[in-house]
C-alpha positions, 0 to 999 in steps of 0.5 A: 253324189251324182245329181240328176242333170235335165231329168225328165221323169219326176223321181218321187214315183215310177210304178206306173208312168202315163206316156208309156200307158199312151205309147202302149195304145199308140202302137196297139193302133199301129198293129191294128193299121199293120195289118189292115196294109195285109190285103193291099199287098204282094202276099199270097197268104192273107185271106183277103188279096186285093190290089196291091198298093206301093205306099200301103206296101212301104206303111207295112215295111215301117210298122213291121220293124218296130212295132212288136219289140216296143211293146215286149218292152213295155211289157216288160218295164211293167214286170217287176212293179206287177210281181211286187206283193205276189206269190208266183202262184198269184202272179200267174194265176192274174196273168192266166185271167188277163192273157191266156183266158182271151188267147184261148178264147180268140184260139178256138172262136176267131182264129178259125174264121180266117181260114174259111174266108181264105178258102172262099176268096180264093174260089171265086167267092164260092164256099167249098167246105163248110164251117164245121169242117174247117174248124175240125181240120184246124183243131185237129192238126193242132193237137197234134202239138207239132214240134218244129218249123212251119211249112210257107205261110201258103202252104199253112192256110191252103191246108188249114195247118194250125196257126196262131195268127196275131195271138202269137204275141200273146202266147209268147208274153205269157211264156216270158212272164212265166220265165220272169216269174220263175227266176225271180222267186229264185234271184229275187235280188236281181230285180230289186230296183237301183237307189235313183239319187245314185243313178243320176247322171241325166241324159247325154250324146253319148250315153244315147249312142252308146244304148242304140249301137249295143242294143242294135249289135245285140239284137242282130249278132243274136238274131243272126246266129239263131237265123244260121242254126235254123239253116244248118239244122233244117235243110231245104228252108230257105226263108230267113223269116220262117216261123216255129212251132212249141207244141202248136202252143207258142210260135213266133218267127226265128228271126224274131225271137231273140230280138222280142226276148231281148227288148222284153229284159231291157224293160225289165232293166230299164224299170230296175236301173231307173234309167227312166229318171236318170235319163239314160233311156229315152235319153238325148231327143235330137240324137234320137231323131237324127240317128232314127232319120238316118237309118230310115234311109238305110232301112228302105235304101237297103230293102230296094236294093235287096228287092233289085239286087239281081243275082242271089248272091247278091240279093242274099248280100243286100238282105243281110245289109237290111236285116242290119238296119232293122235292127238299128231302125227297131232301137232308134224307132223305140228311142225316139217315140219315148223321148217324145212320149215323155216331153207329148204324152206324159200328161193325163187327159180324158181322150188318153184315158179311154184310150189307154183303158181300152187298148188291149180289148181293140187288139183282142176285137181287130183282127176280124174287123179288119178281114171282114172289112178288107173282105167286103172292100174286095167286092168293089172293084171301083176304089182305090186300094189305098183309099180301102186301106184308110176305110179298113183301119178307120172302121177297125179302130173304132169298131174295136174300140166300141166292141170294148167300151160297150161288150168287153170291158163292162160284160166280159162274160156276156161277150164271151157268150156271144162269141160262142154262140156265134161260133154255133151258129156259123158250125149251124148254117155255113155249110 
């Protein structure tokens, strides 16, 4: 029998592990700073477009490739341990409550919103429909339950065209816990965890290169193959990045899909193998940091040459180099920051705690934060756009975490109460 060599997670207990609850919150807050760049960068489809700044630019590039895959992956460690002792029925009624309740609450009351301050920017600070209408349009053109890819991002918000926003990440968790849900009351046996004191084998060189390159190929034969349907199927689309509408109920990127479907099955994995307390996941630390240097060159080398490639052919040769390397640089990025969290972040402290209790309410509460922020930013033309960036993330983070502490955890349905009334009183008195 295999004994565990240098195994860093203790084998006695696995249902809940603190430093993936501490990188959870870590990457919450990376979300939240992702999209407070938005304004400050070439875009023309963000509600709030300020000047552009090359560093906010070059943060967005480096939280886009990682930040959502990580925490599909977490999302799906936690699977099984959450399935454990329920009926489908019971599992999916508790993830309705967690996940689908707030989904349709941001749907309806915060998502609209974003629209009107679109409008109002890009007519020189000047409202030209009122609330009601915008909301009526947006729901409209929502149940219409569209099937199919989603026109330009500009097109989208000069329309109205219905547009999930940042809740697409919840819509598309709760599809795949109904899927896991589904098939494991069918193949409950799949999902029972391995013995641990036969799967010690301890973390090595070789077993952690072994996880970057078939993680890494996967991801992108898989990605890439859905990315040329897409073009064979829908003529005149052009962006490898265009997004798809299931009914207006679940939309994600193309490009994407199979990367988040794939990072939320090899959490499922990585709880039912053990592969945290043999060590194969995170695995060899310096392996880690050496290759995730490496391809962080790769990543952003490529992307400037992508930008400056110059003929198409080129530029098309260029953007499917980079795409190669996001892949690579999403598995070396969630590689290092759990080899880390596990020697940093594997301890319970008070700061952790709060954060960790309070990290799903501030990517509920953030995102209006942040527009509203980057919106009265917009109108002081004497501050740098890095230095609005740093106030926008700032107040956001702590804007959301209050709204959390003191409205959304304690008074859930006083805070949707709230919200409602302030959706009635923007239909009342913006016109």
């Amino acid at each position: 029998m295999k004994t565990a060599i240098n195994s860093p997670i203790p084998t006695s207990s696995i249902n809940r592990l603190i430093f993936l609850d501490n990188l959870r919150y870590l990457f919450v807050i990376g979300v939240v700073i992702q999209h407070a760049t938005m304004a400050y960068m070439p875009s023309t489809w963000w509600p709030v477009a300020d000047e552009p700044s090359l560093l906010v630019s070059f943060l967005t590039g480096f939280f886009d490739g990682f930040l959502m895959p990580s925490l599909f992956f977490i999302a799906g460690f936690f699977a099984i341990p959450s399935m454990i002792n329920k009926s489908v029925t019971q599992f999916i009624k508790g993830k309705f409550r967690r996940l689908g309740i707030p989904w349709l609450a941001c749907t309806l009351f915060i998502g609209p919103i974003l629209p009107l301050i679109y409008h109002y920017t890009r007519n020189n600070m000047t409202l030209t429909v009122s609330y009601g209408h915008t909301w009526l349009t947006l729901m409209k053109n929502a149940l219409s339950f569209d099937i199919g890819l989603l026109p330009p991002m500009s097109q989208v918000m000069e329309n109205d065209l219905f547009y999930q926003r940042y809740m697409w990440f919840i819509s598309l968790l709760m599809a795949f816990f109904l899927i896991f849900s589904l098939v494991y009351v069918l193949r409950k046996k799949w999902f029972k965890p391995v013995d641990a004191s036969l799967n010690m084998v301890g973390p090595s060189i070789l077993s952690t290169i072994k996880t970057m390159v078939t993680v890494g190929l996967l991801t992108f034969f898989g990605s890439t193959l859905l990315i040329g349907i897409m073009f064979a199927l829908s003529s005149g689309v052009s962006n490898p990045e265009s997004w798809f509408t299931l009914g207006n109920v679940i939309q994600f990127r193309v490009s994407r899909i199979f990367l988040h479907a794939a990072y939320f099955i090899l959490g499922i994995l990585t709880y039912k193998n053990r592969w945290l307390e043999s060590g194969k996941l995170p695995g060899h630390h310096r392996t880690w940091a050496l290759s995730f240097l490496i391809v962080f060159l790769a990543y952003y080398s490529s992307f400037f040459l992508m930008v400056n490639g110059g003929d198409s052919g080129t530029e098309k040769l260029y953007g499917l180099l980079h795409w190669f390397c996001l892949n690579f640089f999403t598995i070396t990025a969630l590689g290092l920051f759990m080899s880390m969290g596990v020697r940093y972040l594997n301890k319970p402290n008070r700061f952790n705690g709060f954060m960790t209790s309070h990290s799903y309410n501030l990517y509920l509460a953030h995102y209006l934060f942040v527009i509203v922020f980057q919106l009265l930013l917009l109108m002081i033309s004497d501050i740098p756009s890095l230095l609005k960036f740093g106030f926008v993330s700032l107040l956001s983070i702590c804007c959301g975490l209050l709204v959390s502490r003191y409205m959304i955890k304690p008074y859930p349905i006083k805070t949707l109460t709230v919200i409602v009334g302030m959706f009635l009183f923007m239909i009342i008195f913006i016109r």
